[in-house]
ZAMARGU-4260 file (C-alpha; in steps of 0.2 Angstrom, whole numbers, plus 5000, padded with zeros to 4 digits):
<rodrens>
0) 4761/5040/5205 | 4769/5057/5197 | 4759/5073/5192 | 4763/5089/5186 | 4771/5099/5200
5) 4783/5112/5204 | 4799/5106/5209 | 4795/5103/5230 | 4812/5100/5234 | 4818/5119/5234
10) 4831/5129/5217 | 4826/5127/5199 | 4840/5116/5189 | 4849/5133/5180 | 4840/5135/5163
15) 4826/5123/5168 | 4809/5124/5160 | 4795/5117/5166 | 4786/5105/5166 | 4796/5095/5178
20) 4786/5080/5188 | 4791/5070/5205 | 4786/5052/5210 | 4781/5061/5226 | 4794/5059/5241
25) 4804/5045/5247 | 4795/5034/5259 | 4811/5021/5264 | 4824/5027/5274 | 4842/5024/5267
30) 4848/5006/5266 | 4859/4994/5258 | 4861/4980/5244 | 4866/4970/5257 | 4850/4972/5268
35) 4839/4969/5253 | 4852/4953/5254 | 4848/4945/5271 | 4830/4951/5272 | 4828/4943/5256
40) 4835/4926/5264 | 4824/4928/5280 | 4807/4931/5272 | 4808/4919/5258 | 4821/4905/5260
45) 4814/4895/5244 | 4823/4879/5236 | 4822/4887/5222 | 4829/4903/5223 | 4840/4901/5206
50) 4839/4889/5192 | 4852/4885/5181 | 4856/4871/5168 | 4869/4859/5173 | 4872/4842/5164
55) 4858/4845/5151 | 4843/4848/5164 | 4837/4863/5173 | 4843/4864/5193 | 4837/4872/5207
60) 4848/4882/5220 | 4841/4886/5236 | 4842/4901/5247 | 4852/4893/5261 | 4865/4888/5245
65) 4867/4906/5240 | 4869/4911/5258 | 4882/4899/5261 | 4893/4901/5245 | 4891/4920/5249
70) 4899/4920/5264 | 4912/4908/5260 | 4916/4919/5246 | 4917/4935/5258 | 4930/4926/5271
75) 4942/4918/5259 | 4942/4937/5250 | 4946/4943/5265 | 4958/4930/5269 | 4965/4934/5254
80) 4971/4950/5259 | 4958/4959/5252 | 4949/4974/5262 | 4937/4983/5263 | 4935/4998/5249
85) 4945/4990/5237 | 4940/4984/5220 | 4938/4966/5213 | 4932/4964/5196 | 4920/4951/5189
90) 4920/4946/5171 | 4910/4932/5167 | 4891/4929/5158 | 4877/4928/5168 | 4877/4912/5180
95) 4873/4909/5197 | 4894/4911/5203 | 4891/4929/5197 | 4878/4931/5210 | 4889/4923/5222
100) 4903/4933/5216 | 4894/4951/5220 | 4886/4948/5236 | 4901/4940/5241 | 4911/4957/5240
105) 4896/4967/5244 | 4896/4958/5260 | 4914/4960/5265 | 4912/4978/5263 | 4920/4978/5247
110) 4915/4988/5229 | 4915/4976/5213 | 4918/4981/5194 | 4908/4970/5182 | 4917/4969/5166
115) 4906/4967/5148 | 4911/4949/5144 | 4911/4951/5125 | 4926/4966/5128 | 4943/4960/5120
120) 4958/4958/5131 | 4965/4976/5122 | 4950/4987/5131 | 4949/4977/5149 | 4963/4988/5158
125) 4952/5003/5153 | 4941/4995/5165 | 4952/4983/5178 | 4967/4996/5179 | 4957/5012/5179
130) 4947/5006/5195 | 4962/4999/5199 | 4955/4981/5205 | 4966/4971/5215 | 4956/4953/5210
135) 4946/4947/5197 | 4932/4935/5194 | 4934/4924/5177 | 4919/4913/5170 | 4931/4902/5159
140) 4947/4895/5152 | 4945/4911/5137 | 4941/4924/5150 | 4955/4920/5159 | 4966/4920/5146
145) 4960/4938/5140 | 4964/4945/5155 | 4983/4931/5155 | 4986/4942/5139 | 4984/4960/5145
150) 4990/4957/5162 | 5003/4965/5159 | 4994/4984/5159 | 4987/4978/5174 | 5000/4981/5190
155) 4991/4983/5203 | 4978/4965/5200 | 4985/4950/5213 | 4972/4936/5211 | 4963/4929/5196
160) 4951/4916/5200 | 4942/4906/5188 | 4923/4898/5188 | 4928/4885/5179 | 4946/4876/5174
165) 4963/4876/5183 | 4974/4889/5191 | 4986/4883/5177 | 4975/4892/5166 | 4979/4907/5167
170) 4970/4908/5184 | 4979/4911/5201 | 4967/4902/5210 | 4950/4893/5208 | 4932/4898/5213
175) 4934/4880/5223 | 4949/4885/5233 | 4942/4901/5235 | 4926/4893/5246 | 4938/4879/5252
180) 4947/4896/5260 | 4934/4902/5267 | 4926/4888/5274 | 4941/4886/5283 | 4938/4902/5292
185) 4919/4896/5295 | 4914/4895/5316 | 4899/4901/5322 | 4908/4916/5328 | 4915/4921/5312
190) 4899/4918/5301 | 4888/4930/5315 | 4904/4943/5313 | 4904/4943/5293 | 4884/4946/5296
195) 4885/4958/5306 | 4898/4969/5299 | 4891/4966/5280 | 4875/4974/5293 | 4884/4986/5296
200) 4890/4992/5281 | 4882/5012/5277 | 4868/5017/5263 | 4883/5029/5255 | 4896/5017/5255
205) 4901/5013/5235 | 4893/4995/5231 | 4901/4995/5213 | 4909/5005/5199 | 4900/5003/5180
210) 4910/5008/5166 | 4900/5017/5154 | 4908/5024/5137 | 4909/5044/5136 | 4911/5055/5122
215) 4930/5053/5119 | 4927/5035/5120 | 4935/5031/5138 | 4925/5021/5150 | 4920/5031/5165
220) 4917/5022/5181 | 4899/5028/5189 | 4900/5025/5207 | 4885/5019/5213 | 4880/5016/5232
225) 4871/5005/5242 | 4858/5015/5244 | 4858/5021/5224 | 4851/5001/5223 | 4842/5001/5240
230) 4831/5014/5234 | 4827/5011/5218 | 4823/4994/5220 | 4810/5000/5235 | 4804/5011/5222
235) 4801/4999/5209 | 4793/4987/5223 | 4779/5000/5225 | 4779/5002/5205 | 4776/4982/5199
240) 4769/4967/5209 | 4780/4953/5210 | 4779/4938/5223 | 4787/4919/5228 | 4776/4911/5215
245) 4786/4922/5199 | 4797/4915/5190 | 4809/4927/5178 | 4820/4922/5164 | 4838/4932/5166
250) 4848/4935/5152 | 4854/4952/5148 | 4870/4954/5153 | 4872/4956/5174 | 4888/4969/5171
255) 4875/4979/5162 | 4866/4991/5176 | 4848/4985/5170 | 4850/4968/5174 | 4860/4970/5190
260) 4847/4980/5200 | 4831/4968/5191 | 4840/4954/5200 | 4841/4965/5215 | 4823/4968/5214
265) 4816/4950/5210 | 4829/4944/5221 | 4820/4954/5234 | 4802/4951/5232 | 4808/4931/5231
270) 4806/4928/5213 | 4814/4912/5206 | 4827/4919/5193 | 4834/4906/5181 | 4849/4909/5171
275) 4846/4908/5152 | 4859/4896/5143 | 4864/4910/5132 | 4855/4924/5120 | 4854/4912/5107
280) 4843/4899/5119 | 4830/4912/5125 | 4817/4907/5114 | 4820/4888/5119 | 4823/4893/5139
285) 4804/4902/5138 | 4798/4887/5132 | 4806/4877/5145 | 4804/4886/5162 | 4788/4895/5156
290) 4792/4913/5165 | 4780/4924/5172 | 4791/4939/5168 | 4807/4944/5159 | 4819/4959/5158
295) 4826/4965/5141 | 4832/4976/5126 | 4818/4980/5113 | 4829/4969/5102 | 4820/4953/5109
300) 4803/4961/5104 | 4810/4966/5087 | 4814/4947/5083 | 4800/4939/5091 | 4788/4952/5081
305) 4795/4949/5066 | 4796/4930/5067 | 4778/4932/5069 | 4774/4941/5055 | 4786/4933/5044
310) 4777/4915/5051 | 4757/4922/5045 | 4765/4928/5030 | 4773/4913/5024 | 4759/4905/5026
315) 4747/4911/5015 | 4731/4908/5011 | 4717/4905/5026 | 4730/4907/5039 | 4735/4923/5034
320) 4719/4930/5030 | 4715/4924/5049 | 4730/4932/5057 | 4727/4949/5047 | 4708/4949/5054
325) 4714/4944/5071 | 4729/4958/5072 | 4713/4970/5064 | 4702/4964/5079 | 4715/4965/5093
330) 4721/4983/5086 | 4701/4989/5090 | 4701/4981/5108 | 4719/4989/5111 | 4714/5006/5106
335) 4696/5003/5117 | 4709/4999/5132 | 4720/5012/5131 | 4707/5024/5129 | 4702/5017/5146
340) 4687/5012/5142 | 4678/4990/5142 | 4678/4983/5126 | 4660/4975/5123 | 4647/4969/5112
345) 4653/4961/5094 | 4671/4966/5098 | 4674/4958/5114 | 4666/4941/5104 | 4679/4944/5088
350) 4692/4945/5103 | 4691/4931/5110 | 4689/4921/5094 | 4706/4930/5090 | 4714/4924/5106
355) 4709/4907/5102 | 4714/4906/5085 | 4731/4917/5083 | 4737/4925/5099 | 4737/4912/5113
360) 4750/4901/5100 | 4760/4917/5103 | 4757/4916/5125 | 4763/4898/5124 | 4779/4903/5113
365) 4784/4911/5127 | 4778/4899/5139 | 4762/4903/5144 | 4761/4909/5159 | 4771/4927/5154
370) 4761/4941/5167 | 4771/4956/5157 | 4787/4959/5149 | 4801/4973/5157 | 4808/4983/5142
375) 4823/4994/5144 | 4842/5000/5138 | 4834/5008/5122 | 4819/5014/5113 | 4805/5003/5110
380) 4795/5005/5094 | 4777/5011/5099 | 4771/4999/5083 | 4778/4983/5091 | 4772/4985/5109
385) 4756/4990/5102 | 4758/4974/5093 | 4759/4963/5110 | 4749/4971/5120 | 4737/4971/5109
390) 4740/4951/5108 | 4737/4950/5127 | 4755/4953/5130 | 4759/4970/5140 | 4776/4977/5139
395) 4781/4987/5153 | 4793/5001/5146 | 4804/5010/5159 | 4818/5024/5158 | 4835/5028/5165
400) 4855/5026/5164 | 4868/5019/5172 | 4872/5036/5182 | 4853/5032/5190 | 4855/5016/5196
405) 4844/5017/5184 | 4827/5018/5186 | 4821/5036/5181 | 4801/5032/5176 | 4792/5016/5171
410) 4775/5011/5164 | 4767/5001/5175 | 4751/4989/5173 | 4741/5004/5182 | 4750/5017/5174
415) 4753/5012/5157 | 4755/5022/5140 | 4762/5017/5125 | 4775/5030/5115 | 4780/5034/5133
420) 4794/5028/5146 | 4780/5029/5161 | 4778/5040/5175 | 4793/5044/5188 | 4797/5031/5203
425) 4793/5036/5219 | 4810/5050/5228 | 4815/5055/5210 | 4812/5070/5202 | 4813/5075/5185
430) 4813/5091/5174 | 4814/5098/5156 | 4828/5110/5154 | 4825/5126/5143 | 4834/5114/5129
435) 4824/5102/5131 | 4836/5090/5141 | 4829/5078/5153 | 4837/5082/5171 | 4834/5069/5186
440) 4837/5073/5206 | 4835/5058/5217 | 4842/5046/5229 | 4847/5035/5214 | 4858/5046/5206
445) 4877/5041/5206 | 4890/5049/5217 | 4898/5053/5205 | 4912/5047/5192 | 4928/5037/5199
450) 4943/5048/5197 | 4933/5059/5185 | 4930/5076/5196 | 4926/5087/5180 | 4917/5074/5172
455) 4904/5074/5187 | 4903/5091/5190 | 4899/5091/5169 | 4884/5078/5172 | 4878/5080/5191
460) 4878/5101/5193 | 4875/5109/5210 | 4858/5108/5214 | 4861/5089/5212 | 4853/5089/5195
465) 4859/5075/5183 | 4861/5077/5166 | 4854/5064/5156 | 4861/5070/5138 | 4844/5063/5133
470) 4830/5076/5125 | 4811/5073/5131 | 4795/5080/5135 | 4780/5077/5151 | 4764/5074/5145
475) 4751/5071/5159 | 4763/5063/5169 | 4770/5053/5157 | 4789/5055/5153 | 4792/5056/5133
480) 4809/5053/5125 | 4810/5063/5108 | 4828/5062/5104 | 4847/5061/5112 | 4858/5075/5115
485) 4872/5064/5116 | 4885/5058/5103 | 4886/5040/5110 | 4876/5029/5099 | 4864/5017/5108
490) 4860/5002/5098 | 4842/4994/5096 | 4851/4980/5107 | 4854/4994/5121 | 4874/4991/5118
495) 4883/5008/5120 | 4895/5012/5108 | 4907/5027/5107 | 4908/5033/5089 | 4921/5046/5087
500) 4938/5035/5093 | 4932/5023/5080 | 4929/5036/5065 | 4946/5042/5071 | 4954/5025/5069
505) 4948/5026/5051 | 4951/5040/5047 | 4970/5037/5048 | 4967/5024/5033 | 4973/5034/5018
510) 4960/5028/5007 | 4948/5036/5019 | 4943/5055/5019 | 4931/5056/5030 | 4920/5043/5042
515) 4904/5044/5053 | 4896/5031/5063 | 4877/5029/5061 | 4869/5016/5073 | 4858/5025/5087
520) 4842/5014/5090 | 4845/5003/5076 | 4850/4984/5076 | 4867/4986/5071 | 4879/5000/5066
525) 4887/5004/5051 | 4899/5019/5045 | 4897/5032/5032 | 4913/5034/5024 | 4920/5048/5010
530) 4933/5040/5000 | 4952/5049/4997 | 4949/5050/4978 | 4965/5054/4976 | 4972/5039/4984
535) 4956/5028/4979 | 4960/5033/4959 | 4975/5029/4958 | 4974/5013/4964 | 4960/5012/4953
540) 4972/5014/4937 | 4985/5002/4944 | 4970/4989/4943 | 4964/4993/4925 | 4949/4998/4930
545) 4940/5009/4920 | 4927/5026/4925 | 4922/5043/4917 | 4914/5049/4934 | 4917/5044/4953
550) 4899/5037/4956 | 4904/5023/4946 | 4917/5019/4955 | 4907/5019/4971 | 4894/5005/4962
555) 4909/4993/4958 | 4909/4978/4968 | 4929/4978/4969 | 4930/4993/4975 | 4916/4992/4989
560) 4927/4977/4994 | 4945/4987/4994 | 4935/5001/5003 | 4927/4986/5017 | 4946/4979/5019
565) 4953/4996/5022 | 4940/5005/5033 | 4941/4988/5043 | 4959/4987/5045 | 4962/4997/5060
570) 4948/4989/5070 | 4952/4973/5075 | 4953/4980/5093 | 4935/4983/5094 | 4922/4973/5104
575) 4910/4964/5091 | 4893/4973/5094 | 4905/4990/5090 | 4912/4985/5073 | 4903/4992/5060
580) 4892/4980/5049 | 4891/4991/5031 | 4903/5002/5026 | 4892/5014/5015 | 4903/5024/5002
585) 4897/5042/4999 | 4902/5051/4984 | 4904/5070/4993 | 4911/5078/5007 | 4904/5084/5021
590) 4902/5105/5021 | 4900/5118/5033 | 4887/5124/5018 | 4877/5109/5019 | 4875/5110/5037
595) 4884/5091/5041 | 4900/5102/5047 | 4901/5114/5060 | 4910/5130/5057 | 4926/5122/5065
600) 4925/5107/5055 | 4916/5094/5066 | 4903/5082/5061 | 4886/5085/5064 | 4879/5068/5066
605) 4861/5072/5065 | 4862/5081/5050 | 4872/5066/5041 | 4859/5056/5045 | 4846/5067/5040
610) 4854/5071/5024 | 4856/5052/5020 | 4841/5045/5028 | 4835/5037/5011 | 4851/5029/5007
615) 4853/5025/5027 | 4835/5017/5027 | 4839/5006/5012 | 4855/4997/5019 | 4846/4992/5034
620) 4832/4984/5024 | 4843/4977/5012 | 4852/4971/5029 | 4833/4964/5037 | 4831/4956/5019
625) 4848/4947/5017 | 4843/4940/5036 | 4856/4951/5046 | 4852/4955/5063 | 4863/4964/5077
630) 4880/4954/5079
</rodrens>
């Protein structure tokens, strides 16, 4: 795929370095989502195009279904009043109505806003009234009534219309009623017009806005275009083999970009997709619908790798002594195939006694019949997918953002390298800036941000390079994160979080000096806080509580708990995977001096978390100990 090469498509990016590297040119022409749609219908046209669980069992949805809901969802929108170029918002878990619901506007020529789920009612305007969404999907009676609470901050939003419960609560109008509309305006006339007009919609039309969090904690909408998904998903077809007889386990959330364009993609190459219950039920749902692949967040692999280890360790004795010499064994025959060479001989033997004893219980945990794992939204440790390939398990890891649709590079079963986030897709360019940042050029890269002209001329400059904020290196090809230039944190989950408006909501707590959030590629995040002494002592004295020096105070149970209560005060606004989990009390304030402040006085969050590293370290294994994972 890519090689080192100069960049063929004309200017330099201003201050670039090289090396930069290209998946060599585009070989589709422009196209749309909804292309990929009806071609998907026509080639593959499979009973069991979805699966779901309804009633306790596992049910299969056919392609005709999906076409049919579809377009009954595209002519009652329309009837609606709805036209093409507006917004409707979808806010719901991942099911099979969310499918319906985005081809369904995709089709009628009209741009959808997926909404987190897991967002409080305070933070969905920032979403639904910036895009400025006349209509909105609901999943359930809570959703709907989040959305009942703020609607208030929402003028311009007509229609609500629920999944699942009664207008009466807090919907305007059914997803029932919404088909029963549409298939009112069913002929054969109308049904060859929605087609041909969905047809005709163009590769630069925007398919949907995803709100991602900037640096000042507002949601930017990336406005993504047909093509944006047409070509990367043709890209990622010429990447990774997938066919009729696949069968993938969905999960992640489908308002995250990630998941979107991975159901675009296995929707394409006729892949059955089946719906996870939830997060929680993945391990059972692998078990039941045995998947030949699966898209998600290294947090997955964390758990899974842990349970396995905590499992040989528990057990003790002989079994442990086995898994140990096994992991030994499968280490040497990893490091043999990396190497690109056969293992043979003695190892080969002690491999396949290792497969039969220890590693093919892991292949039937998750089903069995698992052809590789997709992993993506965050860094993968290079130690736990060593760990699984290793075990016969390969985990592909791939790159990108929600600005690049998002594809940007991806290991490959022919192009595979651990430590490394795989060789650039096929139409995308990428180079190293003289600061080491990652730039990308491509037909997957956003038209920019909704509303936000400063804030896209910032992150896409004028040779079309976008500016990933991430730090990286090219080594034979292979594309090597090393670090982030940005300030957002990314979580171990792949959850985005903006720190600074949360430090700033503590900071407002007297008792609280100063505050920074730590929490990039771990499981969860906490925040580093500098008491007020002054305000922290005193209420100290009012308590009887006695201390020569202020580390004591810091070790005092009561006061770790008045500390928790008041740094958490202000933060019941917060969506849950953005609350802070520890709130770690320091004993100094940050300095210019020390090199945690710059000289006008704003954090460095690197250098805090260099500083602290040890302390840092510790409260997430205490956290690993004490059994807490990401919440």
């Amino acid at each position: 795929m890519a090689t080192i090469v100069a960049n063929d498509a004309g200017a330099a990016p201003a201050g670039a370095a090289m090396p930069s590297t290209s998946g060599g040119p585009r070989t589709s022409p422009p196209g749309t989502v909804n292309h990929l749609f009806f071609d998907a219908l026509t080639a593959h046209n499979k009973p069991d195009a979805l699966m779901t669980r309804a009633t306790g069992s596992w049910t299969a949805i056919s392609h005709a279904t999906i076409k049919e809901k579809v377009r009954r969802i595209a002519l009652g929108l329309r009837k609606l009043g709805i036209n093409r170029g507006e917004r409707v918002a979808i806010l719901s878990e991942n099911r099979p109505e969310w499918m319906y619901a985005d081809y369904g506007c995709l089709t009628a020529g009209i741009t959808d806003v997926p909404v987190y789920p897991t967002l409080p009612s305070e933070q969905l305007p920032d979403v639904v009234t910036d895009s400025g969404a006349v209509a909105i999907f609901v999943s359930t009676r809570a959703q709907a009534a989040k959305i009942d609470k703020a609607r208030a901050s929402m003028p311009a939003l007509k229609h609500v219309i629920t999944f699942e419960g009664t207008a009466s609560s807090g919907a305007t109008l059914t997803l029932a009623e919404l088909l029963s509309i549409g298939a009112s305006e069913e002929s054969a006339e109308a049904n060859a017009r929605w087609e041909a007009e969905a047809l005709a919609v163009q590769p630069g039309e925007i398919a949907t806005l995803i709100y991602t969090s900037g640096t000042t904690g507002k949601p930017k909408g990336a406005m993504l275009t047909h093509d944006n998904f047409w070509s990367n998903v043709q890209a990622t077809r010429r990447s990774v083999t997938m066919g009729a007889g696949d069968l993938a386990l969905s999960f992640l959330p489908l308002s995250h970009v990630f998941e979107r364009m991975g159901d675009y993609f296995l929707f394409t190459c006729g892949c059955t997709i089946a719906y996870a219950d939830s997060v929680d039920t993945v391990p059972l749902n692998m078990s039941e619908v045995k998947p030949t692949t699966m898209m998600s967040v290294p947090r997955l692999y964390e758990k899974l790798y842990a349970r396995v280890l905590d499992s040989a360790i528990s057990a003790g004795g002989l079994k442990k002594q086995i898994f140990f010499w096994a992991r030994g064994v499968a280490d040497r025959w990893a490091d043999e195939k990396l190497a690109g060479r056969t293992p043979g001989g003695l190892l080969a033997l002690q491999y396949s006694l290792a497969q039969k004893l220890v590693f093919s219980k892991l292949k039937e945990r998750v089903g069995g019949r698992l052809r590789f794992f997709i992993s993506g939204g965050a860094p993968l440790a290079a130690e736990i997918n060593k760990f699984f390939y290793a075990a016969g398990l390969t985990i592909l890891e791939g790159y990108g953002l929600t600005e690049t649709s998002p594809v940007i590079s991806a290991n490959t079963p022919e192009n595979f390298r651990i430590g490394t986030v795989g060789k650039v897709i096929e139409g995308v360019e990428v180079a190293i800036a003289a600061d080491g940042e990652i730039l990308a050029r491509g037909p997957n890269i956003m038209k920019g941000y909704y509303n936000r002209p400063d804030a896209t001329a910032e992150a896409v400059d004028a040779q079309g390079w976008f500016h990933t904020g991430d730090i990286g290196v090219i080594e034979d090809g292979f594309l090597k994160i090393t670090d982030r230039k940005k300030d957002i944190i990314v979580t171990a989950g792949g959850k985005n979080l903006a720190p600074q408006p949360i430090e700033n909501l503590v900071k407002t707590n007297k008792y609280v000096s100063q505050a920074v959030m730590i929490g990039d590629k771990r499981k969860f995040p906490i925040i580093l806080v500098v008491p007020n002494w002054e305000q922290v002592e005193k209420w100290a004295k009012i308590k009887d509580i006695l201390w020569t020096e202020r580390a004591q105070l810091l070790t005092m149970p009561t006061v770790q708990a008045k500390m928790d209560k008041e740094v958490k005060a202000n933060l019941g606004g917060l969506a849950h995977f953005e609350m802070p989990k520890r709130v770690v009390l320091l004993e100094h304030d940050f300095t210019v001096d020390s090199g945690e402040l710059t000289p006008t006085l704003k954090v460095k969050r690197r250098a805090v978390d260099k500083n602290y590293k040890a302390l840092i370290d510790r409260v997430y294994e205490e956290a690993a100990t004490a059994g807490h994972g990401e919440g």
